[in-house]
N, C-alpha and C positions, 0 to 999 in steps of 0.2 A: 262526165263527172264535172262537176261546178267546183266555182272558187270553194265553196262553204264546204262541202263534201272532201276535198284534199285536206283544208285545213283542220278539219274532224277528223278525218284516219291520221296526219301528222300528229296532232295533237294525242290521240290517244295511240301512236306507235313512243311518242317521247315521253307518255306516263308512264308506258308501262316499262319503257327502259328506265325511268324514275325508280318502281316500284322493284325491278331486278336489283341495278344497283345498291338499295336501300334495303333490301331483301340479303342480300352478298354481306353487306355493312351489319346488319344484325345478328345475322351467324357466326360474322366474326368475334365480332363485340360479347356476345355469348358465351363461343370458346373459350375470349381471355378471360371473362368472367369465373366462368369453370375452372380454368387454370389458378386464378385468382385466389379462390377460396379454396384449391386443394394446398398451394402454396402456402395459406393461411393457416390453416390447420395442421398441416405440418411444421409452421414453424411454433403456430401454441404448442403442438405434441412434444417438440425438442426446448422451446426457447425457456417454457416454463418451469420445467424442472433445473434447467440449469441457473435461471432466474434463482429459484427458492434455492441451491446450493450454493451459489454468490452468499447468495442471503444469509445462510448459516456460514459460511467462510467468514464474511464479514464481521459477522457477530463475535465468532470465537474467536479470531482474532483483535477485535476489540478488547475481550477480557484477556485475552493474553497480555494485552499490552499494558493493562492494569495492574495485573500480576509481577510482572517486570517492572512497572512505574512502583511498585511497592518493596520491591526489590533492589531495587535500584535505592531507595530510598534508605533502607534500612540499613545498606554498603554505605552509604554516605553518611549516617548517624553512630555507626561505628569505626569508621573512620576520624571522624571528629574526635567520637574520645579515646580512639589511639592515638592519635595527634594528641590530644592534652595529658595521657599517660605520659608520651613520651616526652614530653615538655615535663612536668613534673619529676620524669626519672630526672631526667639532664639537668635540672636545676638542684633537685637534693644530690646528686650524686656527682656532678662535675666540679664543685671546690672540695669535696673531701677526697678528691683520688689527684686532683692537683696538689693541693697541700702535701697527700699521702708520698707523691712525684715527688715533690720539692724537697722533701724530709730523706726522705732513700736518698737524693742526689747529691743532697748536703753531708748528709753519714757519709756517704761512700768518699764524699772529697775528704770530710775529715778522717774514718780509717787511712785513705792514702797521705794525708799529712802527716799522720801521727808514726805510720810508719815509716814516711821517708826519713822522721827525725830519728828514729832511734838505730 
């Protein structure tokens, strides 16, 4: 056997261990592949639907919060004018029950004047 002839069966024992390895490498790569898209599919099968019920959660609680921002609104617009009812009672009605005070207090010291005198 010659130089040329070893390095021909070399040469074609290290392609073909090329072609194994890279053979070994493709099957694998395949596999994950496979795994890959079952993975994928599965999680469109779950991730989608709970996707579109985010979606509606989101939503109706958005108009919830509407609801409440309107709500809220309408506590705060009558509030206001209980606040100015009550401002208005407290002004018409706090010098005439003073006054009213002051008048009973005065009576009352003058019945006791009048009758310590006699």
């Amino acid at each position: 056997m010659s130089a040329v002839d070893l390095a021909a069966v070399l040469a074609a024992v290290a392609s073909l261990a090329v072609v194994v390895v890279l053979t070994v490498v493709v099957l694998r790569l395949a596999r994950t592949v496979g795994e890959l898209a079952a993975t994928l599919e599965q999680v469109r099968s779950e991730a989608l639907p709970a996707l579109r019920e985010a979606t509606d959660a989101v939503r109706r609680a958005g108009e919830e919060t509407e609801r409440v921002g309107a709500i809220v609104d309408a506590a705060e617009a009558l509030s206001s004018r209980v606040d100015g009812a009550s401002r208005v009672a407290y002004v018409a009605l706090s010098k005439p029950v003073i006054k009213t005070a002051a008048a009973a207090t005065g009576a009352q010291r003058a019945a006791r004047r009048l009758r310590g005198r006699e």
